[in-house]
C-alpha positions, 0 to 999 in steps of 0.5 A, a space after each residue: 500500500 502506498 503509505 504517502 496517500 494515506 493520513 496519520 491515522 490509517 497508517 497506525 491502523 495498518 501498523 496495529 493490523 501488521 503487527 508480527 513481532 513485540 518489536 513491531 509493537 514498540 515501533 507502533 507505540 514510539 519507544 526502543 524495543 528495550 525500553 518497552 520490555 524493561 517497562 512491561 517486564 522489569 520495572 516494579 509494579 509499585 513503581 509504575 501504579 498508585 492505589 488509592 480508594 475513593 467514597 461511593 455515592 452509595 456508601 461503600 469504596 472504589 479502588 482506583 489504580 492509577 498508571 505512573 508515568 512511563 506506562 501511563 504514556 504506552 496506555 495513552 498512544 494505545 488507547 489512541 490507536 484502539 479508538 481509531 479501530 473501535 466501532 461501538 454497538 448502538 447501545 453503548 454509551 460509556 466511554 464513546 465520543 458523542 455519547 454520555 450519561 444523558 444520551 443513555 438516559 435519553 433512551 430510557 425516558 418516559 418508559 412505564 417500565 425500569 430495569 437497572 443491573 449493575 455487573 458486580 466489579 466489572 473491571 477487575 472480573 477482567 483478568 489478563 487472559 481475557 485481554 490477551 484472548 481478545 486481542 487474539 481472536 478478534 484482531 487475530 494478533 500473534 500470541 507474543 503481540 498480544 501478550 506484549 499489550 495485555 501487559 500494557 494494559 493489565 495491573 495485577 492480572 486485572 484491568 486497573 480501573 484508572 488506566 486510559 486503555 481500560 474503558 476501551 478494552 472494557 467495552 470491546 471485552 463486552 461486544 458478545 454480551 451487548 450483541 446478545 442482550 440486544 437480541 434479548 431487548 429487540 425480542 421482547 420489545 424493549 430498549 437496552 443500553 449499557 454504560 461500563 457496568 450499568 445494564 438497563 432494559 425499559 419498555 413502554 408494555 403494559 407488564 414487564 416481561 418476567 422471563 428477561 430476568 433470569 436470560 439477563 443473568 444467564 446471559 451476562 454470567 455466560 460472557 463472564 460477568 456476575 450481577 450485583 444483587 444489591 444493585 437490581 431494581 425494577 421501577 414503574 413509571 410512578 416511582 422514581 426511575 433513574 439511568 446513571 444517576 439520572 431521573 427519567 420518568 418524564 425526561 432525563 433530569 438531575 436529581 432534586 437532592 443534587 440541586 438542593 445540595 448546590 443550593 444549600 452550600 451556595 446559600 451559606 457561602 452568601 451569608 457567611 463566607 467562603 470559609 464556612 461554606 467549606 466547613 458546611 460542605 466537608 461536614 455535611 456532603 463530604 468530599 466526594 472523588 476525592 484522590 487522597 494522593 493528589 491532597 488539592 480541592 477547593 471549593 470554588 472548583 467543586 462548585 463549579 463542576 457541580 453546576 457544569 453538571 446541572 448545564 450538561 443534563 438540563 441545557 444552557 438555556 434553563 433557568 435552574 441552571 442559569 441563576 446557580 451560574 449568576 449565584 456563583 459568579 456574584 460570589 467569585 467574579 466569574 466562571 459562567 456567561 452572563 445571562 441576559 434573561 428576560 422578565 418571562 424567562 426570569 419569573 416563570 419558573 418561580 409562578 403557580 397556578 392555584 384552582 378551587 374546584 369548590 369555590 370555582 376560584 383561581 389565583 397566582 402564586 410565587 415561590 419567595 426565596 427562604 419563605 415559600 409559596 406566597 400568595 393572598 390569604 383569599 385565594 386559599 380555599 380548603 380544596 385548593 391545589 397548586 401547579 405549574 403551567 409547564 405540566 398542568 397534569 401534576 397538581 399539588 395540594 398545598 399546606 398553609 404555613 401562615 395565613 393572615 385573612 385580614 392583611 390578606 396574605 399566605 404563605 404555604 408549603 407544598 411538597 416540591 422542592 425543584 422549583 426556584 424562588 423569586 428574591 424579595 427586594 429591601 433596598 428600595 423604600 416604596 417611592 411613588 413614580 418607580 417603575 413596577 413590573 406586575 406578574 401572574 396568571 388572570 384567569 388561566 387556561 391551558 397554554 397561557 403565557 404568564 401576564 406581564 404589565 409594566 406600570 409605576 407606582 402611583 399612589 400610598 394609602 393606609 386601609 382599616 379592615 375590622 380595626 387593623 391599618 395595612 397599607 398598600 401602595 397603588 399601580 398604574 398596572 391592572 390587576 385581573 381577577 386571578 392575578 390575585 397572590 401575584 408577585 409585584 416586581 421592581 426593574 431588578 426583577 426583586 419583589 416588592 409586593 403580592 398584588 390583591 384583588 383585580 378587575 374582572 378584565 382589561 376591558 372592564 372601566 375600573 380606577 385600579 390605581 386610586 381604589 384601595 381594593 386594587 393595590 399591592 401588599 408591600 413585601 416587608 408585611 408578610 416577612 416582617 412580623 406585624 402584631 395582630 
C-alpha cells in the first residue's frame, strides 16, 4: 500500500493490523524495543501504579489504580490507536465520543417500565487472559503481540480501573454480551443500553416481561460477568426511575437532592463566607472523588463542576441552571456567561397556578426565596391545589404555613422542592413614580403565557379592615381577577409586593390605581412580623 496517500491515522491502523513481532509493537507505540520490555517486564509494579480508594455515592469504596508515568504514556498512544479501530454497538454509551450519561438516559425516558443491573466489579472480573484472548481472536494478533499489550494494559492480572486503555478494552471485552442482550431487548420489545457496568432494559408494555430476568443473568454470567444483587431494581413509571444517576420518568433530569445540595452550600457561602461554606460542605456532603494522593480541592472548583453538571443534563438555556451560574459568579467574579434573561424567562419558573374546584376560584402564586409559596390569604380555599403551567397534569395540594385573612396574605408549603424562588427586594423604600413590573396568571387556561404589565407606582394609602391599618401602595398596572397572590416586581426583577384583588378584565372601566381594593401588599408585611 502506498503509505504517502494515506493520513496519520490509517497508517497506525495498518501498523496495529501488521503487527508480527513485540518489536513491531514498540515501533507502533514510539519507544526502543528495550525500553518497552524493561517497562512491561522489569520495572516494579509499585513503581509504575498508585492505589488509592475513593467514597461511593452509595456508601461503600472504589479502588482506583492509577498508571505512573512511563506506562501511563504506552496506555495513552494505545488507547489512541484502539479508538481509531473501535466501532461501538448502538447501545453503548460509556466511554464513546458523542455519547454520555444523558444520551443513555435519553433512551430510557418516559418508559412505564425500569430495569437497572449493575455487573458486580466489572473491571477487575477482567483478568489478563481475557485481554490477551481478545486481542487474539478478534484482531487475530500473534500470541507474543498480544501478550506484549495485555501487559500494557493489565495491573495485577486485572484491568486497573484508572488506566486510559481500560474503558476501551472494557467495552470491546463486552461486544458478545451487548450483541446478545440486544437480541434479548429487540425480542421482547424493549430498549437496552449499557454504560461500563450499568445494564438497563425499559419498555413502554403494559407488564414487564418476567422471563428477561433470569436470560439477563444467564446471559451476562455466560460472557463472564456476575450481577450485583444489591444493585437490581425494577421501577414503574410512578416511582422514581433513574439511568446513571439520572431521573427519567418524564425526561432525563438531575436529581432534586443534587440541586438542593448546590443550593444549600451556595446559600451559606452568601451569608457567611467562603470559609464556612467549606466547613458546611466537608461536614455535611463530604468530599466526594476525592484522590487522597493528589491532597488539592477547593471549593470554588467543586462548585463549579457541580453546576457544569446541572448545564450538561438540563441545557444552557434553563433557568435552574442559569441563576446557580449568576449565584456563583456574584460570589467569585466569574466562571459562567452572563445571562441576559428576560422578565418571562426570569419569573416563570418561580409562578403557580392555584384552582378551587369548590369555590370555582383561581389565583397566582410565587415561590419567595427562604419563605415559600406566597400568595393572598383569599385565594386559599380548603380544596385548593397548586401547579405549574409547564405540566398542568401534576397538581399539588398545598399546606398553609401562615395565613393572615385580614392583611390578606399566605404563605404555604407544598411538597416540591425543584422549583426556584423569586428574591424579595429591601433596598428600595416604596417611592411613588418607580417603575413596577406586575406578574401572574388572570384567569388561566391551558397554554397561557404568564401576564406581564409594566406600570409605576402611583399612589400610598393606609386601609382599616375590622380595626387593623395595612397599607398598600397603588399601580398604574391592572390587576385581573386571578392575578390575585401575584408577585409585584421592581426593574431588578426583586419583589416588592403580592398584588390583591383585580378587575374582572382589561376591558372592564375600573380606577385600579386610586381604589384601595386594587393595590399591592408591600413585601416587608408578610416577612416582617406585624402584631395582630
Amino acid at each position: 500500500m502506498n503509505t504517502e496517500l494515506t493520513t496519520p491515522a490509517d497508517q497506525l491502523k495498518n501498523k496495529f493490523f501488521s503487527l508480527q513481532e513485540p518489536s513491531d509493537v514498540a515501533d507502533m507505540l514510539e519507544v526502543p524495543y528495550k525500553v518497552l520490555m524493561y517497562i512491561v517486564y522489569r520495572k516494579p509494579l509499585h513503581l509504575q501504579y498508585k492505589r488509592f480508594e475513593i467514597k461511593k455515592r452509595l456508601g461503600g469504596e472504589r479502588v482506583i489504580t492509577a498508571p505512573r508515568s512511563s506506562i501511563k504514556i504506552l496506555q495513552q498512544k494505545l488507547n489512541y490507536v484502539l479508538r481509531l479501530i473501535y466501532r461501538p454497538k448502538a447501545c453503548v454509551h460509556g466511554y464513546v465520543n458523542g455519547r454520555d450519561i444523558r444520551s443513555n438516559a435519553r433512551i430510557h425516558a418516559n418508559k412505564r417500565w425500569v430495569y437497572n443491573v449493575d455487573l458486580l466489579n466489572f473491571f477487575p472480573s477482567i483478568n489478563f487472559g481475557r485481554v490477551r484472548g481478545m486481542f487474539m481472536k478478534y484482531f487475530d494478533l500473534p500470541d507474543a503481540c498480544a501478550t506484549v499489550l495485555a501487559q500494557i494494559c493489565c495491573y495485577n492480572n486485572e484491568l486497573p480501573q484508572g488506566a486510559p486503555t481500560s474503558p476501551i478494552i472494557s467495552n470491546m471485552i463486552c461486544a458478545v454480551l451487548d450483541r446478545d442482550l440486544m437480541y434479548l431487548a429487540k425480542s421482547s420489545s424493549c430498549s437496552y443500553t449499557r454504560y461500563a457496568d450499568d445494564i438497563v432494559f425499559s419498555t413502554t408494555k403494559k407488564n414487564f416481561p418476567h422471563h428477561i430476568t433470569s436470560e439477563i443473568q444467564r446471559i451476562v454470567e455466560q460472557n463472564g460477568f456476575s450481577i450485583n444483587p444489591k444493585k437490581v431494581r425494577l421501577s414503574q413509571y410512578f416511582q422514581r426511575q433513574e439511568v446513571t444517576g439520572l431521573t427519567v420518568n418524564k425526561f432525563p433530569n438531575v436529581r432534586r437532592q443534587f440541586i438542593k445540595e448546590v443550593r444549600a452550600v451556595l446559600n451559606v457561602w452568601e451569608k457567611y463566607g467562603p470559609e464556612e461554606a467549606q466547613q458546611f460542605y466537608r461536614t455535611k456532603y463530604g468530599i466526594e472523588n476525592r484522590n487522597p494522593v493528589n491532597d488539592f480541592w477547593n471549593l470554588e472548583n467543586t462548585m463549579k463542576g457541580k453546576i457544569n453538571y446541572i448545564r450538561m443534563v438540563r441545557g444552557e438555556s434553563n433557568s435552574i441552571y442559569q441563576k446557580l451560574a449568576d449565584r456563583y459568579n456574584k460570589l467569585v467574579g466569574s466562571g459562567f456567561p452572563v445571562y441576559n434573561r428576560s422578565i418571562l424567562e426570569a419569573v416563570s419558573p418561580s409562578l403557580w397556578v392555584l384552582e378551587s374546584d369548590e369555590e370555582l376560584e383561581q389565583g397566582t402564586g410565587f415561590m419567595l426565596n427562604g419563605v415559600g409559596l406566597v400568595t393572598c390569604a383569599h385565594v386559599v380555599k380548603k380544596d385548593t391545589v397548586a401547579y405549574r403551567t409547564c405540566d398542568t397534569s401534576k397538581k399539588y395540594s398545598v399546606k398553609t404555613s401562615r395565613i393572615h385573612p385580614l392583611r390578606d396574605f399566605a404563605i404555604l408549603s407544598i411538597d416540591y422542592d425543584d422549583c426556584i424562588g423569586l428574591e424579595p427586594s429591601f433596598d428600595e423604600g416604596i417611592e411613588i413614580g418607580k417603575n413596577i413590573i406586575l406578574v401572574g396568571y388572570p384567569n388561566y387556561q391551558v397554554g397561557d403565557t404568564p401576564y406581564i404589565q409594566n406600570g409605576a407606582i402611583t399612589m400610598e394609602r393606609k386601609v382599616r379592615s375590622s380595626g387593623i391599618e395595612q397599607k398598600r401602595f397603588m399601580i398604574s398596572a391592572s390587576i385581573i381577577y386571578g392575578n390575585s397572590g401575584g408577585p409585584v416586581l421592581n426593574e431588578s426583577g426583586k419583589v416588592i409586593g403580592i398584588a390583591v384583588t383585580g378587575q374582572p378584565s382589561l376591558v372592564t372601566p375600573s380606577h385600579s390605581d386610586r381604589t384601595e381594593k386594587h393595590g399591592v401588599i408591600p413585601i416587608g408585611d408578610i416577612l416582617i412580623p406585624v402584631p395582630d
